[in-house]
C-alpha positions as CSV (number, residue, x, y, z in Angstrom):
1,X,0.0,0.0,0.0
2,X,3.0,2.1,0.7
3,X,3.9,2.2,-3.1
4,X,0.3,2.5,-4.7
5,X,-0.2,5.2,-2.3
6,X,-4.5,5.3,-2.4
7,X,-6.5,2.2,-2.8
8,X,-8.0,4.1,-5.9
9,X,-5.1,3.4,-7.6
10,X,-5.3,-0.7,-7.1
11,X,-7.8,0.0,-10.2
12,X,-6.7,3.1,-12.0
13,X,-3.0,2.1,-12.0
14,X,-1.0,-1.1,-14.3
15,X,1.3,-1.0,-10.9
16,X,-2.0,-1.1,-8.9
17,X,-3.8,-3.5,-11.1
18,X,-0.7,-5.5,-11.0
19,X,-0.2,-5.8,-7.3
20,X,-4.0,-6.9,-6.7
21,X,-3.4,-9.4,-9.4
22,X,-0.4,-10.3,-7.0
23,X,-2.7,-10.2,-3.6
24,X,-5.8,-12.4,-4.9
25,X,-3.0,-15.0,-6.7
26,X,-1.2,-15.3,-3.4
27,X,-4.1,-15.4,-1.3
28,X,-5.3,-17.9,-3.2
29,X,-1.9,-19.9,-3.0
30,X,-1.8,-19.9,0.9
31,X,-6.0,-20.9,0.7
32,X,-4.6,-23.8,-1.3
33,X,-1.9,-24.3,0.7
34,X,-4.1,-24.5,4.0
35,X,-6.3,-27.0,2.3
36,X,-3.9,-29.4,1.3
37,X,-2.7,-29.5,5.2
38,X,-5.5,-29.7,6.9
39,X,-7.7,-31.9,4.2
40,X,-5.5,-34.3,2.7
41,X,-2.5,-34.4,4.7
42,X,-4.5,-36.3,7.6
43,X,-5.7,-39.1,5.0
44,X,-2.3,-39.3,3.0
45,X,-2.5,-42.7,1.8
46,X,-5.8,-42.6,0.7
47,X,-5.9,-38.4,-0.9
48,X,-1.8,-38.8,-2.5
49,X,-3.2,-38.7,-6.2
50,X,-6.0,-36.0,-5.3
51,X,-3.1,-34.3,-2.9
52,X,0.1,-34.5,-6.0
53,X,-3.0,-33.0,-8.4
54,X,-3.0,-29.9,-5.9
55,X,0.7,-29.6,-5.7
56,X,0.8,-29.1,-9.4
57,X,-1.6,-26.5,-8.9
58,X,-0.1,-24.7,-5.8
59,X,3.0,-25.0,-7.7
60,X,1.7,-22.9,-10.6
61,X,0.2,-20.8,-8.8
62,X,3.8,-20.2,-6.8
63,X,5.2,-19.9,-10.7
64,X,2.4,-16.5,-11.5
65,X,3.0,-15.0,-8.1
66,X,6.7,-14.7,-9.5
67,X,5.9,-13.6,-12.9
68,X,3.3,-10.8,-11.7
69,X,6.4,-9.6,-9.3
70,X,8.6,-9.6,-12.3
71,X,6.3,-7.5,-13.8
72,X,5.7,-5.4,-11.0
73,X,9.4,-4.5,-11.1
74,X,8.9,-3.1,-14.5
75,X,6.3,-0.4,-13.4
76,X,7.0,2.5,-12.4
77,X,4.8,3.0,-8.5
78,X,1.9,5.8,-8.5
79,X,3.4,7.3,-5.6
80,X,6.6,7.7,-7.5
81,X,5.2,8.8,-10.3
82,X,3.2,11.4,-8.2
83,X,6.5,12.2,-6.9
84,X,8.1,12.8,-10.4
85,X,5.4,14.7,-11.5
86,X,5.7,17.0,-8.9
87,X,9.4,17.8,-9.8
88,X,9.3,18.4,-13.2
């Protein structure tokens, strides 16, 4: 929140549109995360295909949370863009 600066700019901004992309992907990988603990970790023998299945997935997900952060590092923030603005 530091960077975008208003939580206008989570929709207005490509930094801000980025990050929440960011936010609901890795929310989504710890949900996934939580579910494969607490779901199919106490029946292991009987969930391992259905649990390997939503490795994959978490795994993926893992791999997307890295490439919106890549991308993320090619944006320029709002607040410094605010800030450049207001020096030229």
């Amino acid at each position: 929140m530091l960077l975008i600066g208003r939580v206008s700019a989570f929709f207005t901004t490509g930094y801000g549109e980025a990050a929440l992309v960011k936010l609901v992907l890795f929310g989504a990988l710890i949900a996934l995360a939580a579910r494969n603990r607490w779901r199919f970790m106490p029946v292991l023998p009987a969930s391992r295909a259905v649990l390997l299945r939503a490795i994959t997935i978490e795994s993926a997900l893992g791999l997307l949370v890295l490439l919106v952060a890549g991308v993320l590092m090619q944006l320029s923030p709002p607040v410094m863009a605010a800030m450049v603005g207001m020096a030229g």
